[in-house]
matplotlib code that plots the C-alpha trace (Angstrom):
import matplotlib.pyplot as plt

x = [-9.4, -5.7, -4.3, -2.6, 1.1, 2.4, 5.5, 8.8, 6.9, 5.8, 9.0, 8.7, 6.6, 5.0, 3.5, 1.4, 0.2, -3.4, -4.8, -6.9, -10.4, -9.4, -6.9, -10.7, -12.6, -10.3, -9.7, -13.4, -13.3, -10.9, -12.9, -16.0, -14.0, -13.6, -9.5, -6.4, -5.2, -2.2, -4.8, -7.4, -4.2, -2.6, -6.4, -7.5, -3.8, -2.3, -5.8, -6.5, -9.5, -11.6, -14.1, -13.4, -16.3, -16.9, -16.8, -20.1, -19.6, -20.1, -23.3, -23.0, -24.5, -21.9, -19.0, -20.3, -21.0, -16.8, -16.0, -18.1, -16.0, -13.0, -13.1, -14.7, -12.5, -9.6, -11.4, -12.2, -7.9, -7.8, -10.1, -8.2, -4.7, -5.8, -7.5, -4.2, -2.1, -3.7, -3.8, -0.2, 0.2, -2.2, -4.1, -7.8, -9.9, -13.9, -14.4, -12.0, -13.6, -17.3, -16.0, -14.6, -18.0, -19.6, -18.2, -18.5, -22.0, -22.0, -20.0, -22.4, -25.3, -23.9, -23.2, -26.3, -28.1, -25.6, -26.4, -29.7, -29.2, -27.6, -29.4]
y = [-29.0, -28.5, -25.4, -24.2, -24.4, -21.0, -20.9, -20.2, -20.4, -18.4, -17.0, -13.2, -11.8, -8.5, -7.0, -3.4, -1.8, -0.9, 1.1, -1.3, 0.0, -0.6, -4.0, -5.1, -4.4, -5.8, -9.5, -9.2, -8.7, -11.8, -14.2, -13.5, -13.9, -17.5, -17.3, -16.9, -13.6, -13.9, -15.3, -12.3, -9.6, -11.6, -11.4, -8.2, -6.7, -8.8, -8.8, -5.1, -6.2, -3.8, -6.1, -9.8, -12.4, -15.0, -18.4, -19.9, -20.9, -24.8, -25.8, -28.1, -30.6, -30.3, -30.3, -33.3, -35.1, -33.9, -35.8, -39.1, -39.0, -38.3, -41.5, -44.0, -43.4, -44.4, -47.5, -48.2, -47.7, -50.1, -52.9, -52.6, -52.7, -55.6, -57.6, -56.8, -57.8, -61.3, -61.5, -61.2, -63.5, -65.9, -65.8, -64.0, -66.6, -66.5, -65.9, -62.5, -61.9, -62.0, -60.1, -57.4, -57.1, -56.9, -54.0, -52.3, -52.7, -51.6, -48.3, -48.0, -47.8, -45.5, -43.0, -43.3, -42.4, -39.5, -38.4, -37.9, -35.2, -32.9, -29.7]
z = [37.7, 37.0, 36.6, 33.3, 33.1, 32.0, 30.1, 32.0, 35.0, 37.0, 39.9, 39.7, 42.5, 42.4, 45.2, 45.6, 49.1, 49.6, 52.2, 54.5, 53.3, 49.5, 50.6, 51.8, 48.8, 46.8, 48.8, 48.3, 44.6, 44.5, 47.2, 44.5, 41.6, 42.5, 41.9, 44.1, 44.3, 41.6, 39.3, 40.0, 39.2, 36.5, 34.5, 35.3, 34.7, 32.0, 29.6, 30.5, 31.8, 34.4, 35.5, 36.1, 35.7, 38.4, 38.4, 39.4, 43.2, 43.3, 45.4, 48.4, 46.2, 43.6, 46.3, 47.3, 44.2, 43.2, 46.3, 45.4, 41.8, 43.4, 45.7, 43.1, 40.9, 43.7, 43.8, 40.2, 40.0, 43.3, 41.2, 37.9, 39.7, 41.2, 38.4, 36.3, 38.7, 39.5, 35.7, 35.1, 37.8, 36.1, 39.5, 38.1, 39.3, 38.6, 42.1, 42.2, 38.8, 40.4, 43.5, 41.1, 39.3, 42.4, 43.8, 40.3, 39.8, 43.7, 42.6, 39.8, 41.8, 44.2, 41.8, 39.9, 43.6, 44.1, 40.7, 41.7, 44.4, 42.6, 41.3]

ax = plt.figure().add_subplot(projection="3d")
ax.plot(x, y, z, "-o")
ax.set_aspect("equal")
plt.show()
């Protein structure tokens, strides 16, 4: 998921020393929170808040079902870059068309079985 833009961007560092025992706990703090460490101050600092709620951590299954999108939908791009491309060049031919269906109903079906191991 993208991250927000914030306005005027964000180019002024602040930095704060900790003593190792506290530098622990807090790291700690931010590794549960789910967030980088700007993000962690910026929320708890910026909102006043004193206790920062944690993303839910993504299962394995999850990671791995993110991945599966990630990569068909490189090759959905891939199939309609080049059905548009032999179209403009007046080149689609039914055989590229069936080849292109093919491999789509062959995405399809691959996502439908990752689908199904995820909790």
């Amino acid at each position: 998921m993208p991250k927000p833009k914030v306005e005027g961007g964000l180019s002024k560092p602040i930095s704060f020393r900790l003593s190792h025992a506290d530098r622990e706990a807090y790291l700690e703090k931010v590794r549960l929170s789910g967030r980088t460490q700007s993000e962690f101050f910026r929320d708890a600092v910026l909102t006043n808040r004193t206790q920062v709620v944690a993303r839910p951590i993504a299962s394995a299954d999850r990671k791995r079902l993110l991945y599966v999108f990630n990569k068909t939908s490189n090759n959905l791009n891939q199939l309609a870059h080049r059905a548009n491309s032999e179209h403009k060049r007046g080149k689609l031919s039914e055989a590229t068309y069936e080849q292109l269906l093919d491999q789509l109903q062959m995405i399809s079906r691959y996502l439908k079985a990752t689908l199904g191991n995820v909790d």
